[in-house]
BABA-820827 format. One record per atom (N, C-alpha, C, O): x, y, z; residue in one letter. Coordinates in steps of 0.1 Angstrom, whole numbers, padded with zeros to 4 digits, always signed. Example, Ala and Ser with C-alpha at 12.3 -4.5 7.8 and 13.67 -1.06 7.14 Angstrom:
# BABA-820827
+0132-0057+0078A/+0123-0045+0078A/+0132-0033+0078A/+0142-0033+0085A/+0128-0022+0071S/+0137-0011+0071S/+0129+0000+0079S/+0134+0011+0080S/
This chain:
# BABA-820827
-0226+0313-0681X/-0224+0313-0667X/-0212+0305-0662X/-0207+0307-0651X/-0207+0294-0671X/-0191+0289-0669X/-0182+0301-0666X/-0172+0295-0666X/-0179+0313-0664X/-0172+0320-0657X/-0174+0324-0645X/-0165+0325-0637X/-0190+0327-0642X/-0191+0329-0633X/-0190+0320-0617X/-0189+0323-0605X/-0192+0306-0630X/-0188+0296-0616X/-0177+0292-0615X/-0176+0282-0609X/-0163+0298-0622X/-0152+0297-0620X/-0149+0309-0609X/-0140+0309-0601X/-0156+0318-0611X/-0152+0334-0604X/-0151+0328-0588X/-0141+0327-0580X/-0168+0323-0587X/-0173+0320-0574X/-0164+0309-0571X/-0161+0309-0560X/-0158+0297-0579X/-0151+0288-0571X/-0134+0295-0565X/-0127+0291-0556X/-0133+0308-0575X/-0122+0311-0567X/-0120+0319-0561X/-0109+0323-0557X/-0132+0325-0558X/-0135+0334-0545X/-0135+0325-0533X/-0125+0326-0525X/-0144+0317-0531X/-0141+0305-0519X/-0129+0302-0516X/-0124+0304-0505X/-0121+0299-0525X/-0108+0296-0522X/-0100+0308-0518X/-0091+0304-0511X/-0099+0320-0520X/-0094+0329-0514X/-0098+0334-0503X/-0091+0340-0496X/-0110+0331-0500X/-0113+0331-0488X/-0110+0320-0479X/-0108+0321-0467X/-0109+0309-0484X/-0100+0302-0474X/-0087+0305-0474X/-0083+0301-0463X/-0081+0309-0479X/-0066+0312-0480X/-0065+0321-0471X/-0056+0321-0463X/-0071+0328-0472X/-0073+0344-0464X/-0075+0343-0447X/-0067+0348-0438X/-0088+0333-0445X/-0087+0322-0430X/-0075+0316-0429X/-0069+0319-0418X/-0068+0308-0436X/-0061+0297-0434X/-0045+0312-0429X/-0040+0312-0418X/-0044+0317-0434X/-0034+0327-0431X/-0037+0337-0417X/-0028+0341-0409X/-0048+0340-0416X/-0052+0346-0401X/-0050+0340-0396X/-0046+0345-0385X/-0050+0326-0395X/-0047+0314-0383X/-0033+0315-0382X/-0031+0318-0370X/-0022+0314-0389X/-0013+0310-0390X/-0007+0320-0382X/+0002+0318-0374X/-0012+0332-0383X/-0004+0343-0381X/-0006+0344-0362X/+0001+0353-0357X/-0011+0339-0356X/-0018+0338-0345X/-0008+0326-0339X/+0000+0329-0330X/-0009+0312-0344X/+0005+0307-0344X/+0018+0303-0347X/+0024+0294-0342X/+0021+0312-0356X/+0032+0313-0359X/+0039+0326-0361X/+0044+0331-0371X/+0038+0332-0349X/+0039+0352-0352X/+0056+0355-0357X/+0062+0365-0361X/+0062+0341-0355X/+0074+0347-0363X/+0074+0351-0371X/+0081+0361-0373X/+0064+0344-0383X/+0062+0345-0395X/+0051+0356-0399X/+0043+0355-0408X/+0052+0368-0391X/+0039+0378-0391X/+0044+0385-0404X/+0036+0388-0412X/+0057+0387-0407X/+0058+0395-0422X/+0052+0389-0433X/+0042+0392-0440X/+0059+0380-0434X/+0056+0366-0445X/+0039+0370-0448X/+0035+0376-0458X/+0031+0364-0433X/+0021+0357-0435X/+0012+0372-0440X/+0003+0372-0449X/+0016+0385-0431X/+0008+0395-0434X/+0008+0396-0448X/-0002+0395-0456X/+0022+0400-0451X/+0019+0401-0471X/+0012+0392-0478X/+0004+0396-0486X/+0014+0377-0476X/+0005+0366-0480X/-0008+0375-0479X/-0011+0382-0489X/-0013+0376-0471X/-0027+0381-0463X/-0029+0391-0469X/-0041+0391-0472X/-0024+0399-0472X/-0027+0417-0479X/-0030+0410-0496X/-0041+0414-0500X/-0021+0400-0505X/-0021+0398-0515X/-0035+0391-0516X/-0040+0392-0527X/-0041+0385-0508X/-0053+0375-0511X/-0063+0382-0511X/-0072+0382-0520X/-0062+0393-0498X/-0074+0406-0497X/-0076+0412-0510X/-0087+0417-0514X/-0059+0412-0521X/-0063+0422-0530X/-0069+0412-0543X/-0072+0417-0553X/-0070+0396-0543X/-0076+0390-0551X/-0087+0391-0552X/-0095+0395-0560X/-0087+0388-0541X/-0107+0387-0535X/-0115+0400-0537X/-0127+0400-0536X/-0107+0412-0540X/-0114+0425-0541X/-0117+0422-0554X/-0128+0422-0558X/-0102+0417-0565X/-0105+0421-0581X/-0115+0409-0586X/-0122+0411-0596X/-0117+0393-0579X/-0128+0382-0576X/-0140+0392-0577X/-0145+0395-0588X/-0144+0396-0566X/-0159+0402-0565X/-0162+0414-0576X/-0173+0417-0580X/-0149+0420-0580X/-0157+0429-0591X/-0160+0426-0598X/-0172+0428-0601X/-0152+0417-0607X/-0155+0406-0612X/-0165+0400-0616X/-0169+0398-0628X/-0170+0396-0604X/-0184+0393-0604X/-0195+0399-0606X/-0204+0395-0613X/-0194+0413-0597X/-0205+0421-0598X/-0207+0426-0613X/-0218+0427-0619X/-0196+0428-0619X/-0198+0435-0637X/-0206+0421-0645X/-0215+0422-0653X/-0198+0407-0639X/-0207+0400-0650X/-0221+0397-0644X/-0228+0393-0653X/-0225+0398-0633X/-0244+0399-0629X/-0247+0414-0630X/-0259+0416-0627X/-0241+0424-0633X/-0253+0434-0634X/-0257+0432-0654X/-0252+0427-0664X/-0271+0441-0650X/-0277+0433-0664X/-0277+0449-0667X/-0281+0453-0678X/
């Protein structure tokens, strides 16, 4: 289960990254390219995180 509680600690953290970057983008819209691609790349961690997950809990 040591992977899976590496999965889940870096799922949290991508989801904060993911908040922490909608914020930004809200005040700092100069930086709306920047931050969107940031923002697109974490969405696509957090998808390959949860598969991730789901393959190692189904039994």
């Amino acid at each position: 289960m040591i992977d899976l509680e590496a999965l889940k600690i870096a799922l949290a953290r991508e989801n904060k990254s993911i908040e922490t970057y909608q914020k930004m983008l809200v005040d700092h819209p100069g930086l709306k390219e920047l931050l969107s691609f940031l923002l697109t790349e974490e969405e696509k961690h957090k998808v390959l995180i949860e598969k991730k997950i789901r393959e190692l809990t189904q039994y």
